[in-house]
C-alpha positions in Angstrom: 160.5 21.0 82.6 160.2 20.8 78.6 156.8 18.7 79.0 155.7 21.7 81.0 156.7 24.4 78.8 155.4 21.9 76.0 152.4 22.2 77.2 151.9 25.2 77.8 152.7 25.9 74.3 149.9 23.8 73.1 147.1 25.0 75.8 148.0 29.0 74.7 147.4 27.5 71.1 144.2 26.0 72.0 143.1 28.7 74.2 143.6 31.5 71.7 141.9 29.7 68.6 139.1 29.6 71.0 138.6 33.5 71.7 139.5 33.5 68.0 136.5 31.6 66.9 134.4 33.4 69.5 135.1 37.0 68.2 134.8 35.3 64.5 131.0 33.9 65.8 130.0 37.7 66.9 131.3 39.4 64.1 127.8 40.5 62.4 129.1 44.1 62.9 126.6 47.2 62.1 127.1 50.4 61.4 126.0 53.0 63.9 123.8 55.6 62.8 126.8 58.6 63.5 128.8 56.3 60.9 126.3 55.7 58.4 125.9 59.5 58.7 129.7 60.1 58.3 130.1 57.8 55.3 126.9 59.2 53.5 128.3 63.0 53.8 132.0 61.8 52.6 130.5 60.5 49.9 128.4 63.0 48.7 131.2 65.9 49.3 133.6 62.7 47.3 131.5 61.0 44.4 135.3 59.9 43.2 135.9 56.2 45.5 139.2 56.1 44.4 140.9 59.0 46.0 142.6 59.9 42.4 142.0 63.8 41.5 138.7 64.7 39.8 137.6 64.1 37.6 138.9 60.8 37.1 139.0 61.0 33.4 138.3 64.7 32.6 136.1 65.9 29.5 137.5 66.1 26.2 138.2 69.1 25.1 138.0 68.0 21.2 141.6 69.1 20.9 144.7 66.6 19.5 148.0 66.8 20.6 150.2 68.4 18.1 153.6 66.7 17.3 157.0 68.7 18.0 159.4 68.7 14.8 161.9 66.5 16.8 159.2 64.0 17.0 158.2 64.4 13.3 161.5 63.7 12.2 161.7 61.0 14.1 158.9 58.8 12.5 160.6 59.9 9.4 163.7 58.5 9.8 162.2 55.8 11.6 160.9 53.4 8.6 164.3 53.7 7.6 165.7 51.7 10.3 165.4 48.4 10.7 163.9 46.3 13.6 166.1 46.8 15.6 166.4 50.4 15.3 169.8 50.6 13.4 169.5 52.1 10.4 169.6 49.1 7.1 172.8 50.4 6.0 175.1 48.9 8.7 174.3 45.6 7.8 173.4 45.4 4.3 174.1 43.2 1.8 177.7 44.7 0.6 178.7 44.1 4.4 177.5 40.5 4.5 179.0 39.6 1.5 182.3 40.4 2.7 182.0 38.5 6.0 183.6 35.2 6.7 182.1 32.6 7.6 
C-alpha cells in the first residue's frame, strides 16, 4: 500500500510539471485591443506610475524653511556638548583628575 501511495506521489509530480511546462511553452501572451485601450487612457488620465500623489516632487516655491527659536537654541547650545551630547562639563578634566583608577 505505501509503494502505491509512493507512486502516486511521484506520477502527480511528474504529471503536473508537465501541464506546468505546457502553459510555460504557450505563454507569449498579448494584449487585446480593449486592454491596450484601458491601459493607454489610465495612463494618460495618471502620467504619475507610481501611485504616490502628484506631483511627485512638487515645484519649488523659492521659499526656505524658517527655524523656530526652540530649534535655534538648540544648535546653539549644541557645539557645547560633546559627542555624545552631554554637555563637556560633566566629564572634564577637574572630574577625571579626581577618579581612581
Amino acid at each position: 500500500m505505501l509503494k502505491r501511495n509512493i507512486a502516486i506521489l511521484i506520477a502527480g509530480g511528474l504529471f503536473s510539471a508537465q501541464a506546468g511546462l505546457a502553459v510555460a511553452e504557450n505563454a507569449s501572451w498579448q494584449l487585446s485591443p480593449a486592454e491596450a485601450k484601458y491601459f493607454e487612457e489610465q495612463a494618460a488620465r495618471n502620467p504619475n506610475p507610481t501611485g504616490g500623489p502628484s506631483p511627485v516632487f512638487p515645484a519649488s516655491t523659492g521659499t526656505r524653511l524658517v527655524a523656530s527659536p526652540e530649534l535655534i537654541k538648540y544648535f546653539a547650545e549644541r557645539p557645547a556638548r560633546g559627542p555624545m551630547g552631554v554637555a563637556n562639563g560633566v566629564f572634564n578634566d577637574e572630574c577625571l583628575k579626581n577618579s581612581p583608577g
